[in-house]
Structures are given as structure tokens and as C-alpha cells.
C-alpha positions as CSV (number, residue, x, y, z in Angstrom):
1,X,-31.9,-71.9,-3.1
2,X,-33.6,-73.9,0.1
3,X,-35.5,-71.4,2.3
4,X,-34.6,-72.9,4.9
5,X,-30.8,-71.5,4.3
6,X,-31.7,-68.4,2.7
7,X,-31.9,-66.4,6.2
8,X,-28.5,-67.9,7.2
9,X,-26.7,-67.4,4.5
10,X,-28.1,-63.7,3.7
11,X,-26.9,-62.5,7.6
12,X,-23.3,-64.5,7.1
13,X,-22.8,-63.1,3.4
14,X,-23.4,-59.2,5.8
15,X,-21.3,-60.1,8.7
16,X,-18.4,-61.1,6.1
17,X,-18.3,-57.9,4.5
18,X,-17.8,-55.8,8.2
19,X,-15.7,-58.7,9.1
20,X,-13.4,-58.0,6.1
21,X,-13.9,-54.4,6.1
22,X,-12.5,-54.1,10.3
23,X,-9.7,-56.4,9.2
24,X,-8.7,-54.4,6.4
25,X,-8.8,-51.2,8.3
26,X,-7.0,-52.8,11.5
27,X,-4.1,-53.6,9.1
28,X,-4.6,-50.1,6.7
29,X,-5.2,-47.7,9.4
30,X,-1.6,-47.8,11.2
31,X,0.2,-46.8,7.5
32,X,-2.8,-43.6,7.2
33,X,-2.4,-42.2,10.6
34,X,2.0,-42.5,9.5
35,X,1.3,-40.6,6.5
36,X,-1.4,-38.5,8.0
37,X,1.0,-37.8,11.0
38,X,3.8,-36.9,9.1
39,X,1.8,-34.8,6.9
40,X,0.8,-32.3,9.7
41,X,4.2,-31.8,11.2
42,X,5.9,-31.0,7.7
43,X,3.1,-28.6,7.9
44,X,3.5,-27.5,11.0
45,X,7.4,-26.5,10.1
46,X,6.9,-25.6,6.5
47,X,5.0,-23.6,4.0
48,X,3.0,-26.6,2.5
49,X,-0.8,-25.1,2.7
50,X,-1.5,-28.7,1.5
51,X,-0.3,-30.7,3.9
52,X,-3.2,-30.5,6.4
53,X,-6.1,-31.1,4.1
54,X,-3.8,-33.6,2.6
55,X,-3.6,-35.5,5.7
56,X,-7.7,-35.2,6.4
57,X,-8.6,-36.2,2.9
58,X,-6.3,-39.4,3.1
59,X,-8.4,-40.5,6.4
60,X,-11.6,-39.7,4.6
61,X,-10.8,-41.3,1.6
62,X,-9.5,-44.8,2.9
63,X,-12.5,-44.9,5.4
64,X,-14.3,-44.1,2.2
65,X,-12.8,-46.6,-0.1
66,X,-13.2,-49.5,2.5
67,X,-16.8,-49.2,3.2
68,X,-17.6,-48.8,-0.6
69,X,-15.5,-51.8,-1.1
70,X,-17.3,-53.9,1.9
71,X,-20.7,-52.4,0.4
72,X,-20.3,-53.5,-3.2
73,X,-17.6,-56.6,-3.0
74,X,-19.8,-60.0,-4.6
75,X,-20.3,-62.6,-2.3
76,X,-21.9,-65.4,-4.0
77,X,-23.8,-68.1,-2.1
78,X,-21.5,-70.7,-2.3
79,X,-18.9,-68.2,-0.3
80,X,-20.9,-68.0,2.4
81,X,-22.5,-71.5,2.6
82,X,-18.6,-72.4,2.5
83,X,-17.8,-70.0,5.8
84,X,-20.7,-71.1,7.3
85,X,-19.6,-74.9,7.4
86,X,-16.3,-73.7,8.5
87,X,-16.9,-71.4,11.5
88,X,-20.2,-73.4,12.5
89,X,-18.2,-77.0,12.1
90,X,-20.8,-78.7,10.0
91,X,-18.3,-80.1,7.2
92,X,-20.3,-79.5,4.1
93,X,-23.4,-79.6,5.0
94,X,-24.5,-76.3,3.6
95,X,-22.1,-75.8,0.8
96,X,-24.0,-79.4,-0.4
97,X,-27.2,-78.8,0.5
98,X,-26.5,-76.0,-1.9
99,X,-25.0,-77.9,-4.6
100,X,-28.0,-80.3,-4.6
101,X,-30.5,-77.8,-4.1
102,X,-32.7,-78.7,-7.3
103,X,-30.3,-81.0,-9.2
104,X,-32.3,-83.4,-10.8
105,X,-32.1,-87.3,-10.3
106,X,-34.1,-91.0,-10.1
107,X,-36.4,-91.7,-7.1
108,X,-33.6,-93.0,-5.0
109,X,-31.2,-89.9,-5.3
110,X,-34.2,-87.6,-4.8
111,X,-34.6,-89.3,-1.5
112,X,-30.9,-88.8,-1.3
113,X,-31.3,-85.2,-1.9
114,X,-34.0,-84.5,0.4
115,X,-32.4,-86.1,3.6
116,X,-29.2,-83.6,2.5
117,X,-31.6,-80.3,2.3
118,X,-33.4,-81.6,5.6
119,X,-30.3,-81.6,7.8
120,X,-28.8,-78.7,6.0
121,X,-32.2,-76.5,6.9
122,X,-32.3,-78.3,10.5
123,X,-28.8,-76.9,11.0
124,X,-29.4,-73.1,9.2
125,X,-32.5,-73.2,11.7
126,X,-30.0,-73.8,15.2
127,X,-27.3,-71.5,13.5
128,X,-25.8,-68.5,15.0
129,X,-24.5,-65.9,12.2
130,X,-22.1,-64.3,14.3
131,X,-20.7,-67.5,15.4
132,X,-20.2,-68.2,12.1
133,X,-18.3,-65.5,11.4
134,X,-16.0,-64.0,14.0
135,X,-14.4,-61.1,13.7
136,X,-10.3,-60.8,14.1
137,X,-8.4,-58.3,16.1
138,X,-5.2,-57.6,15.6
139,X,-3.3,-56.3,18.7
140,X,0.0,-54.5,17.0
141,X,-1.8,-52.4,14.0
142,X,-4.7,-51.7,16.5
143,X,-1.9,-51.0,19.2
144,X,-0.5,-48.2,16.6
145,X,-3.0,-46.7,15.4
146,X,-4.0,-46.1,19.0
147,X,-0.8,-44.3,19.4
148,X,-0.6,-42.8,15.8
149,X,-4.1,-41.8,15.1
150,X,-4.8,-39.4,18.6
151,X,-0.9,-37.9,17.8
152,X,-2.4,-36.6,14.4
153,X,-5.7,-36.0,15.5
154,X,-3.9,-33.6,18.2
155,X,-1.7,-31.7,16.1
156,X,-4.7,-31.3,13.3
157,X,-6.8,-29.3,16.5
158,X,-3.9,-27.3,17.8
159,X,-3.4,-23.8,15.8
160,X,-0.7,-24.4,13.5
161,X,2.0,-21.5,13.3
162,X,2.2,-21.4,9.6
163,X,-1.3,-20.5,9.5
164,X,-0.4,-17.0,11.1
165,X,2.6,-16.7,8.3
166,X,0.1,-17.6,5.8
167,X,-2.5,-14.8,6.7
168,X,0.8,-12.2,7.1
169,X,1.3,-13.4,3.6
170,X,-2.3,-13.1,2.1
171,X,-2.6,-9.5,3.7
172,X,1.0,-8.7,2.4
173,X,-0.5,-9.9,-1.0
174,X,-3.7,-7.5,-0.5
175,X,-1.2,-4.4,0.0
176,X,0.5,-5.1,-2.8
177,X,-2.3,-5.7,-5.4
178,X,-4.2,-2.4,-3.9
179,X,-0.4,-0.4,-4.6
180,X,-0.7,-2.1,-7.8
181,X,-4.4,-0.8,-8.6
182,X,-3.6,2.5,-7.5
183,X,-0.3,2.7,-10.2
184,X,-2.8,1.7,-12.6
185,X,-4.8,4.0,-12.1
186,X,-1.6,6.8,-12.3
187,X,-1.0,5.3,-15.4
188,X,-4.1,5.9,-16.8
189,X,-4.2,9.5,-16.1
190,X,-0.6,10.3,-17.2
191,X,-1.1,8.3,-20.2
192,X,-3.9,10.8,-21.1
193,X,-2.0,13.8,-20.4
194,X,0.8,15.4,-23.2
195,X,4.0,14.1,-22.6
196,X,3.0,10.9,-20.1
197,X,2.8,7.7,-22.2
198,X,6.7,7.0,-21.7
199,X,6.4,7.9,-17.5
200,X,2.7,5.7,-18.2
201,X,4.2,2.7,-19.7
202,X,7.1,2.3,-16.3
203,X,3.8,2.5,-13.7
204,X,2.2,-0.5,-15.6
205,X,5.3,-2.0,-15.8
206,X,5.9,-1.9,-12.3
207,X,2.5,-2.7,-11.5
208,X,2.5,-6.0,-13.2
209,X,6.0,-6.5,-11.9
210,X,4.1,-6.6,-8.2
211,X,1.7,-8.8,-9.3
212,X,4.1,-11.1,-9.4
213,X,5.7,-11.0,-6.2
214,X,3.9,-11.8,-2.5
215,X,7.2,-10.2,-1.1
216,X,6.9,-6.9,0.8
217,X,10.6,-6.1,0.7
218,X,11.0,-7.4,-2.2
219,X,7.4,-5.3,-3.8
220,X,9.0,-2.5,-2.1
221,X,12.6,-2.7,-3.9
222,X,10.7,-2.9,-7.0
223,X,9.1,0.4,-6.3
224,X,12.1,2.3,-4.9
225,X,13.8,0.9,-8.4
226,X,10.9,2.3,-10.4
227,X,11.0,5.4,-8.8
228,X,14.8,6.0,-9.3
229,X,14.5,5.4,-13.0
230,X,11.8,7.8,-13.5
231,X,13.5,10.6,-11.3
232,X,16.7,9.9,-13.7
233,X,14.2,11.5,-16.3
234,X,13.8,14.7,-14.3
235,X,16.3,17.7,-15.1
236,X,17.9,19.4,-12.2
237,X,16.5,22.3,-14.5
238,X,12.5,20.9,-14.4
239,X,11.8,24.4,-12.1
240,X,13.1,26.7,-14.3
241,X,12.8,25.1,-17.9
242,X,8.8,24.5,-16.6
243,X,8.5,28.3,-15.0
244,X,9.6,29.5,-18.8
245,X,7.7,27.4,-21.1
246,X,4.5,28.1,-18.7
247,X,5.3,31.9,-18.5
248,X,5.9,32.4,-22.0
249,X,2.1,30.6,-22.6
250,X,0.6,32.7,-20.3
251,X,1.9,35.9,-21.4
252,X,1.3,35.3,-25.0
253,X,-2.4,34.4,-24.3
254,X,-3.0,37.8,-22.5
255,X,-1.1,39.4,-25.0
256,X,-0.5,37.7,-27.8
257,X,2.1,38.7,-30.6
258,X,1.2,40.7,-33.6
259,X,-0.3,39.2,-35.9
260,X,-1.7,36.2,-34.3
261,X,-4.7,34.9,-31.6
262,X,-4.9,34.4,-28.1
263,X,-6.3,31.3,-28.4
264,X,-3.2,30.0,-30.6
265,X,0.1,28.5,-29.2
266,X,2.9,29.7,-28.7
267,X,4.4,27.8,-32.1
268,X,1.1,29.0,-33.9
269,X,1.6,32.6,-32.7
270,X,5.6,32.9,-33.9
271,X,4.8,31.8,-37.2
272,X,2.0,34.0,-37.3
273,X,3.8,36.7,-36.0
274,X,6.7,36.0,-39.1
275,X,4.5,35.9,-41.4
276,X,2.8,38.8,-40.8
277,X,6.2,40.9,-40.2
278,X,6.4,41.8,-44.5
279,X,3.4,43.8,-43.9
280,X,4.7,45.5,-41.3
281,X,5.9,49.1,-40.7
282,X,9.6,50.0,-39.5
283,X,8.0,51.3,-36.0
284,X,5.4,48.2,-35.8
285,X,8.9,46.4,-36.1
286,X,10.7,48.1,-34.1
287,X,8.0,47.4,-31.2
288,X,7.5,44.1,-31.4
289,X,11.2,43.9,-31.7
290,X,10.9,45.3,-28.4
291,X,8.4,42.6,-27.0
292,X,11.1,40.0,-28.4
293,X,13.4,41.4,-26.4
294,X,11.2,41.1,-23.6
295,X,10.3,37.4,-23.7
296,X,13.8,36.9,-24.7
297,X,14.4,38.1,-21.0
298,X,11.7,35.7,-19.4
299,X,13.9,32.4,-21.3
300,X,16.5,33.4,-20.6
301,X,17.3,31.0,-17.3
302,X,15.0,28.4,-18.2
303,X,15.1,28.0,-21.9
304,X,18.3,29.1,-23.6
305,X,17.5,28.1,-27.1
306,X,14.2,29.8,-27.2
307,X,15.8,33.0,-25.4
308,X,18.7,33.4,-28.2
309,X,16.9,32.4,-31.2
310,X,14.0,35.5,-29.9
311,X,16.8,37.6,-29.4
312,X,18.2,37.1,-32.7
313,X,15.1,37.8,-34.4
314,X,14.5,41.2,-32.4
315,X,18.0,42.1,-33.6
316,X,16.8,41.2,-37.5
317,X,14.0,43.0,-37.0
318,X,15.7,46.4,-36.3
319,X,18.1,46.0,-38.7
320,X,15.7,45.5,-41.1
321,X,16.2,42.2,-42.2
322,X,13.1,40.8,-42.2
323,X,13.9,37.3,-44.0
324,X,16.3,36.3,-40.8
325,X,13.9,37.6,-38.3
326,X,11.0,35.2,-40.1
327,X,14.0,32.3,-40.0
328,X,14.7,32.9,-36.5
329,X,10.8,33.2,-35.6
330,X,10.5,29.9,-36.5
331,X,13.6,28.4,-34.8
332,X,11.9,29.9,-31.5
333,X,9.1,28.1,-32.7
334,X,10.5,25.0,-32.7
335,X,12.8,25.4,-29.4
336,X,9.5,26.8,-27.7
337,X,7.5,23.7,-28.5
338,X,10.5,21.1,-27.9
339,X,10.9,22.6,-24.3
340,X,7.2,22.5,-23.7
341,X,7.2,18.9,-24.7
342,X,10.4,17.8,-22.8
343,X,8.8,19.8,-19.6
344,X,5.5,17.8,-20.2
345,X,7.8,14.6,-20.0
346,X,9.6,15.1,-17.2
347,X,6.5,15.9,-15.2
348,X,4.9,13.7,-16.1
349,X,8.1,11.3,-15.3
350,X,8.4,13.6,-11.9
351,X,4.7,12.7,-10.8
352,X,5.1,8.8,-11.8
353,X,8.3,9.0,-9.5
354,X,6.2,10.4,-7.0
355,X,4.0,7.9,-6.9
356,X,5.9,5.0,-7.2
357,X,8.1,6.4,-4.3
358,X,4.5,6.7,-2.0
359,X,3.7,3.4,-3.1
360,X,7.8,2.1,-1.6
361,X,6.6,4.1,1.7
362,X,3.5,2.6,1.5
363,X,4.7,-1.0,0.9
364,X,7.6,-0.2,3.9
365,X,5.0,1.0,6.3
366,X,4.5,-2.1,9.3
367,X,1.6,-3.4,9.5
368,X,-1.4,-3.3,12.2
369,X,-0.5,-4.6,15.1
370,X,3.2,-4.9,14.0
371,X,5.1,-5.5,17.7
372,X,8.5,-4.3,16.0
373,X,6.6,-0.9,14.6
374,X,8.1,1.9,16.6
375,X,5.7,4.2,18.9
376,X,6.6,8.0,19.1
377,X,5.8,11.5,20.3
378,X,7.0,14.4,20.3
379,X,7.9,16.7,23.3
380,X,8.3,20.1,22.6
381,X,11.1,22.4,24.3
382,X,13.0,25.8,24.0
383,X,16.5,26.4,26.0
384,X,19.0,27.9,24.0
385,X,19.7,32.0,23.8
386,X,21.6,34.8,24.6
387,X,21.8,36.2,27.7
388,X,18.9,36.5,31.0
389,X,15.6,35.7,28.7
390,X,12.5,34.2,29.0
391,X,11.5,30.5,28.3
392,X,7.7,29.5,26.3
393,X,5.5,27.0,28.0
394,X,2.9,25.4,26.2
395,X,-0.1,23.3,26.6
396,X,-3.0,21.9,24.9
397,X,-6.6,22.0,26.3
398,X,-8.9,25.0,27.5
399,X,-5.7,27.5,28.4
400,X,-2.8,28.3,26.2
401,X,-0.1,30.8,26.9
402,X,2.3,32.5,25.0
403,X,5.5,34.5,25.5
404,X,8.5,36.1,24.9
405,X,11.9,38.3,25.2
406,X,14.8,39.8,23.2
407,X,16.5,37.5,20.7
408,X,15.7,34.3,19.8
409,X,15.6,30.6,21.5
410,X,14.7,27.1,20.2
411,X,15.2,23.5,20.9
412,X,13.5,20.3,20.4
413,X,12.8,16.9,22.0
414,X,11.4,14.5,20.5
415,X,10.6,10.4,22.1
416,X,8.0,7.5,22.2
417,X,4.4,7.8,23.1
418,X,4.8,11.6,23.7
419,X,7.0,11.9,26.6
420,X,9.7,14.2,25.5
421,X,13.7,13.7,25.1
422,X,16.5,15.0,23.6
423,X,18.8,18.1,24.5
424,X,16.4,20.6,26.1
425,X,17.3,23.5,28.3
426,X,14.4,23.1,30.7
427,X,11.7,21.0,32.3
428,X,9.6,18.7,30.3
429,X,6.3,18.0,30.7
430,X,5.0,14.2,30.2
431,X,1.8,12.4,30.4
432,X,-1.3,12.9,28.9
433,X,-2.4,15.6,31.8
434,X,0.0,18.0,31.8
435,X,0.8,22.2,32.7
436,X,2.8,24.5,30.4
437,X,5.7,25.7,32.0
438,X,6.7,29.3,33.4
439,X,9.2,31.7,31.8
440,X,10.1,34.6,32.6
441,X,12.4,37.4,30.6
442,X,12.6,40.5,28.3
443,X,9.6,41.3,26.5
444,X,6.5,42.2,25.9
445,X,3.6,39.8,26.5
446,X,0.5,39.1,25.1
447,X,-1.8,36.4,26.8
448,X,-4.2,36.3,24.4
449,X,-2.4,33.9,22.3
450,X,-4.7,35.1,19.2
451,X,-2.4,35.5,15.6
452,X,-1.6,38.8,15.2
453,X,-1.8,40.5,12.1
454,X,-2.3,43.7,12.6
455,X,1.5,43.6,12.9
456,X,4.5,42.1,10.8
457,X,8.1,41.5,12.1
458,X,10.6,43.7,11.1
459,X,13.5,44.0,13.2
460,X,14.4,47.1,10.8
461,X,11.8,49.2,11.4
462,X,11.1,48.0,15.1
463,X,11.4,49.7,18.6
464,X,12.4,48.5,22.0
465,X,10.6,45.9,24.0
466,X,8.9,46.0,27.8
467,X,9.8,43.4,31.0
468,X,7.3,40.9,31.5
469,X,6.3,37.3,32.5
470,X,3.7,34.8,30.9
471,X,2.8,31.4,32.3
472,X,1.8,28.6,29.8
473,X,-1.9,27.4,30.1
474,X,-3.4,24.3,31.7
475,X,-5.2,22.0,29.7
476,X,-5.6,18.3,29.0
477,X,-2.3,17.9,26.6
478,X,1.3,17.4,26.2
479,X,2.8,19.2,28.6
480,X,5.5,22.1,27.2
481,X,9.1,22.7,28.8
482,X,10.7,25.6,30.6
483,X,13.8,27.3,29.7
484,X,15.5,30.6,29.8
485,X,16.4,32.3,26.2
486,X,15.5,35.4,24.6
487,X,13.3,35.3,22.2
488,X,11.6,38.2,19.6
489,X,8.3,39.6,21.4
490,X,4.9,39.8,20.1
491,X,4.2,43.1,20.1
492,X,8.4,44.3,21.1
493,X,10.7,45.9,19.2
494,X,10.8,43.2,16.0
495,X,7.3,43.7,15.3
496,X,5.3,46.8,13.7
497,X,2.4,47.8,12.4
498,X,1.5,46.8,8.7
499,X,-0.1,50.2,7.9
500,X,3.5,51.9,8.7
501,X,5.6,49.6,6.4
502,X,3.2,48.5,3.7
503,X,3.7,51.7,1.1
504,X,7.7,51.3,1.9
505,X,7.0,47.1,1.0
506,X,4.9,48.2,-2.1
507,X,7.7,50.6,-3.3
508,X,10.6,47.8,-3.2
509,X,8.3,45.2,-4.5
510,X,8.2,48.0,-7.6
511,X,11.4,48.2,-8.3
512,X,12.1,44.9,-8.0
513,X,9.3,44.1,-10.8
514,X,11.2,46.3,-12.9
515,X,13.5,43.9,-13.8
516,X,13.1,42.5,-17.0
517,X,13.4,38.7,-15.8
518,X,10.3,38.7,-13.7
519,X,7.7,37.1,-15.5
520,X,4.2,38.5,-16.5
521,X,2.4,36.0,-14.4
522,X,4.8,36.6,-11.7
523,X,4.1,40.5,-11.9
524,X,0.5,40.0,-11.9
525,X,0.5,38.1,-8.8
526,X,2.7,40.6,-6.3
527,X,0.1,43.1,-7.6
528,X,-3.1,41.2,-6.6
529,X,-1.1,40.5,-3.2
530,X,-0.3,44.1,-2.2
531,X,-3.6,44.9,-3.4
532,X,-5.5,42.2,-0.7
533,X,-2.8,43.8,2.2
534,X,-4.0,47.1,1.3
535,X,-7.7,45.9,1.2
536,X,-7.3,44.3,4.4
537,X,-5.6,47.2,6.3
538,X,-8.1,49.5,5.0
């Protein structure tokens, strides 16, 4: 190519590619900033976390696209030399010049040729690139993109409200997979302990039932659901079938039956017991036909089948038939360890419904900041009694006073962020400064406000009270109310001394031990108790 039209045709061949890549966009950008536009308000209204970067990648990817295009489109020479002539006006003379550019010829076309390049390079040398090649503007695409391009860019800047919904939704979804972890880990430890896999298996089913949900109420009907099933596994008799099957284990490893170990079961130790009964004596029989009859006692409430088939063998035993005593040893083998299995599995059903009910009140709870969550407080109050008593004002800070009369009063308030309501006989006290109120009545006071336990009430043993008045204390807390009642006194007629009653206490705790359906366990337990009261009044 002529050197002379190299520089010319090199800056037209750049200014074509911006010239086609503004026209392009003038006519492309008007249909992005719709789509864009209509991407961000269907965001704006629904849950399509999409939309927005949707709508910004479709801007950056035309842009994109067009100046990649404009960079890399082929522009040959002969296109430019061609716009060249047209927007300069000079016919052919480039395109030509071009054409002939080192075409070979005789003497008299060679002449021909140079003249041609001459006037060719005379015009590339006057030539103006950007005249040309003139770039178009079109007024309607550029007028709406004016409009539609600021609209989007506006509504991309301003918060958008389903971004709040979305980040309710992700921290709903972060509750739920931490209630989920913590059933997990429930499961594991129940599925460890006798009795749990069953109870075990509902947690992780429940748990992998929330991990497919990002539903609070509906995560939390999930875990009320779970936690009905698993409390349909619980007996009404859990208490009482779980208080024998634990008693009986207990009292046969203190004391185990003859014949066997302490450190068997309670299965192990029954057989061993039958089969040790041939070798036995009439009077070793009779006794431990006595000790049947004993734990026979203990089952009898919680564990029917163990209680009879004990029973039956104690009555073998002393009629000497030792065969149906050994036969009925074993059936209260096999009742014992059949209610100690069913106990394990309903509690270990009892503590999965537990948990899966915490994890419903859990999942139910509002969350921070919640405007609908409910504030309250509590108010306390006494107005209700008998006759001309005295009312109890409370406070909480460096004072507190205490007091009291004849009979008994009590009432409650309760309402939000701690100011008091509800049916109270009295003034109540609001705020977070606040003065206990004054009551007067019946009874003997003590200011001190201390626990007493040097003295234990018992209306029984008691004696008659004194006159007297207490005001509550001042301190930085909920205030109390005021209200007239009478109420049992501290040190009155109600209460007595310990040291008075305790041996009268310790007697009727006796004979009450002395029934056969009081556990071992049980037993031992009242005794360590009296023992500490008596430590502690000594």
C-alpha cells in the first residue's frame, strides 16, 4: 500500500469501528435499560434474588460485547479507502489508487498509474479523518435511554425491600439449621444410651425434615409434630413403672438375693437366686421367701407382672415347691427386664420429646428486634384476706422489708415493661425508682428480712401472734403494692421452733417407713434427711 495513504486510511479504519460501535449502542441501549428496568422492579415486588444482578450483568455484558466487537471486527483497506472517498467526496480516488497500487503494466500505463497514486496521496495528505467519517446520532433511542437508563440506575441505588425479607429469611434459615445441629446432637446421645435408638432415629428425622424447610412456622409445626409423636410413646405410668424398675436395681445391689452378686442384674440375680434355691434349707427358704414378699411390695404399683410373678414364687417357696418357685423366678426375670427395657424407651422417647418441644419454643420465639414481640413485667401485689390485716410492701435495692398478720393474703399483677396490672387490692408501685408500700395488721414482725430457719411453720403446734407494723424498704426497684389481708407471721403463732417438733416429725416419718411399699432407696433417703435436721439443730 502507498505511504502516502497508509496514515489516512489506518485513522478512518479506527474512527469506523467507534463510529459503528456508538451507533450500535444508540440503537441497543434503549431495549437493555427496558429489560434492565423491568428487571429491578420484578425485583423490587418479588422474591427473584436474581433479578438485580441480572439486570447489572446485562448492561455489563452488552457494553462488553460491543466494544469487543468494535475492537476485533476486520476492516480491510479497501473498506476504508471506500468510506474515505465517500465522506471526503473524492469519487474513487483512493479505492483506485489502491487498486493500482503496484499492478504491473507497459511504460505508458505506469505513467498512468503514477499520476493515479500522486493525486490519491496529494488528497490523503489534505484529508481530515474525522470528516471522513462522521458519527450518527439518533435522537429517539438516545431520547429513551435518557429516560430509561437513570429510572434503572435509580431503583438499582435505592434499598430494595426484598432485601430486608431476604436477610429475615437467611437468619430464619440460621435458627433452623442450629435447632437442627442441636437434635443431632440429642440423637447421638440417646442413640448411645439402652433403649434410645427408636426415640434417636425420630430426632434425625426431624432434623433432616428442617433442613429442608426455610419456614419458621412451618420448621416449628414440624417440631411440635415430632414432639407429639414421641410423647405418644410415654405411659401415663413412666413415674411409677421407672420408680419400680430403678428401686428394685438399687435394692438388689445393696443387698442382693441369695445366691447371687451385687454387681449382677436384676435378671442375673433371680436366676441365680433359682438356682441356688435346691440347696437351700426350709428356713433359708422361708426367708428369702420373706424378701420376695418384700420386693413383691415395692412392684406392686409400678410393675404388676414382676410384683405377682415374685409373689407367686414366695408362696412356692413356703409351700415347698421349689420347681414352681424356680419357674416363677424366672418369669420375674423376664417381666423385670421387659419393664426395665420399656422404661429405658420411653425415656428415652420422654427426653427426645423434650427436646423437640424446646426446639418448637425455640423456633416460635420472635426474633431480635421483632416490633410485634410483646414487652412485659411483672408487678407484684397482695389484697385479699380475712378480716382487719396487714398488707407486704416490697422493694428491691439497699432496704427490704418484710411483714405480716393472722391468716393468709395474696394477689398478683402482672403488665408490660414492669409497671403492674391486674386485680390488686392496693397501691402499685411503677417505674424503675420505686418505695415498698406500708401495711399495717396482726402480727408479729421481723425487719430483718433474713430466712428463718431456726423455725418451721406449723399451725398445729403454734401459739398466738403480737400487733405490729412493718414498712417495705426503699431501694432502686420495682416498687411493691399495699393492701390489707392477714397473713401467717414470721415468728406468730404458725411458726415454731424446729428443736420442739423435730423428734415428734422423726417419729411419724417412722411409722410411715414402715409400710412395706416404701422403697429401700426411698427409706434411705428420709433417714439421711432427718439425720442433716438433727445435725443442723445440734
Amino acid at each position: 500500500m502507498n505511504r502516502t495513504l497508509r496514515p489516512l486510511l489506518t485513522a478512518v479504519r479506527r474512527r469506523l469501528r467507534v463510529a459503528w460501535a456508538v451507533a450500535t449502542a444508540q440503537l441497543v441501549a434503549p431495549l437493555v435499560a427496558a429489560i434492565a428496568l423491568v428487571l429491578l422492579v420484578v425485583a423490587r415486588f418479588t422474591d427473584l434474588p436474581w433479578a438485580e444482578p441480572a439486570a447489572l450483568w446485562l448492561a455489563a455484558g452488552v457494553a462488553i460485547a460491543l466494544v469487543g466487537y468494535a475492537v476485533f471486527r476486520p476492516v480491510t483497506d479497501v473498506v476504508a479507502a471506500r468510506a474515505a472517498d465517500r465522506g471526503l467526496g473524492t469519487g474513487d480516488a483512493f479505492a483506485t489508487a489502491l487498486e493500482l497500487d503496484g499492478a504491473a503494466g507497459d511504460a505508458t500505463d505506469t505513467d498512468f498509474h503514477r499520476r493515479v497514486l500522486e493525486r490519491a496521496g496529494r488528497l490523503a495528505a489534505d484529508a481530515d479523518p474525522s470528516a471522513a467519517v462522521r458519527y450518527r446520532w439518533y435522537r429517539r433511542p438516545t431520547a429513551a435511554t435518557a429516560i430509561l437508563a437513570p429510572a434503572a440506575l435509580v431503583l438499582a441505588l435505592v434499598a430494595n425491600p426484598q432485601d430486608a425479607a431476604r436477610e429475615q429469611r437467611a437468619r430464619d434459615r440460621e435458627r433452623i439449621e442450629a435447632t437442627a445441629d442441636v437434635l443431632r446432637a440429642e440423637a447421638e446421645r440417646l442413640a448411645e444410651q439402652p433403649g434410645g435408638e427408636e426415640a434417636a432415629r425420630r430426632l434425625e428425622e426431624l432434623a433432616d425434615e428442617l433442613d429442608h424447610t426455610d419456614d419458621l412456622d412451618r420448621a416449628e409445626e414440624l417440631a411440635d409434630e415430632a414432639a407429639a409423636e414421641l410423647r405418644d410413646q410415654v405411659g401415663d405410668n413412666l413415674l411409677g413403672e421407672k420408680a419400680a424398675s430403678e428401686g428394685l436395681s438399687h435394692s438388689l445391689e445393696h443387698n442382693p438375693l441369695p445366691g447371687a452378686q451385687a454387681e449382677q442384674s436384676v435378671a442375673d440375680q433371680m436366676e441365680a437366686m433359682a438356682d441356688a434355691l435346691p440347696g437351700m434349707t426350709q428356713e433359708e427358704r422361708d426367708a428369702a421367701a420373706d424378701r420376695l414378699d418384700d420386693l413383691a411390695a415395692t412392684q406392686a404399683a409400678g410393675d404388676p407382672a414382676t410384683a405377682d410373678a415374685l409373689q407367686a414364687a414366695a408362696d412356692a417357696l413356703r409351700d415347698g415347691d421349689v420347681a414352681t418357685a424356680q419357674a416363677r423366678l424366672g418369669e420375674a426375670a423376664q417381666a423385670a427386664q421387659a419393664t426395665a427395657t420399656d422404661v429405658a424407651r420411653q425415656t428415652a422417647a420422654a427426653d427426645a420429646a423434650q427436646q423437640a418441644g424446646e426446639a418448637a419454643d425455640q423456633l416460635g420465639e420472635p426474633t431480635d428486634g421483632d416490633p410485634s414481640a410483646p414487652g412485659q413485667g411483672q408487678g407484684d401485689g397482695q389484697g385479699q384476706g380475712q378480716g382487719s390485716g396487714q398488707g407486704q410492701g416490697q422493694g428491691q435495692g439497699s432496704g427490704q422489708g418484710q411483714g405480716s398478720g393472722q391468716g393468709q393474703g395474696s394477689g398478683q399483677g402482672q403488665g408490660g415493661g414492669g409497671n403492674p396490672s391486674g386485680p390488686v387490692t392496693g397501691g402499685g408501685g411503677t417505674g424503675t425508682s420505686g418505695q415498698g408500700g406500708q401495711g399495717t395488721g396482726a402480727g408479729h414482725t421481723d425487719g430483718s428480712g433474713g430466712p428463718d430457719t431456726d423455725t418451721v411453720y406449723d399451725p398445729a403446734h403454734g401459739s398466738g401472734g403480737e400487733t405490729g407494723s412493718v414498712g417495705g424498704g426503699e431501694g432502686s426497684g420495682q416498687g411493691g403494692t399495699t393492701g390489707s389481708t392477714n397473713g401467717p407471721t414470721n415468728a406468730g403463732q404458725d411458726r415454731v421452733p424446729i428443736s420442739d417438733v423435730l423428734a415428734d416429725y422423726l417419729r411419724q416419718a417412722t411409722d410411715a417407713m414402715d409400710n412395706a411399699s416404701v422403697p429401700p432407696s426411698l427409706r434411705a433417703l428420709v433417714l439421711a434427711y432427718f439425720n442433716l435436721l438433727q445435725g443442723a439443730d445440734s
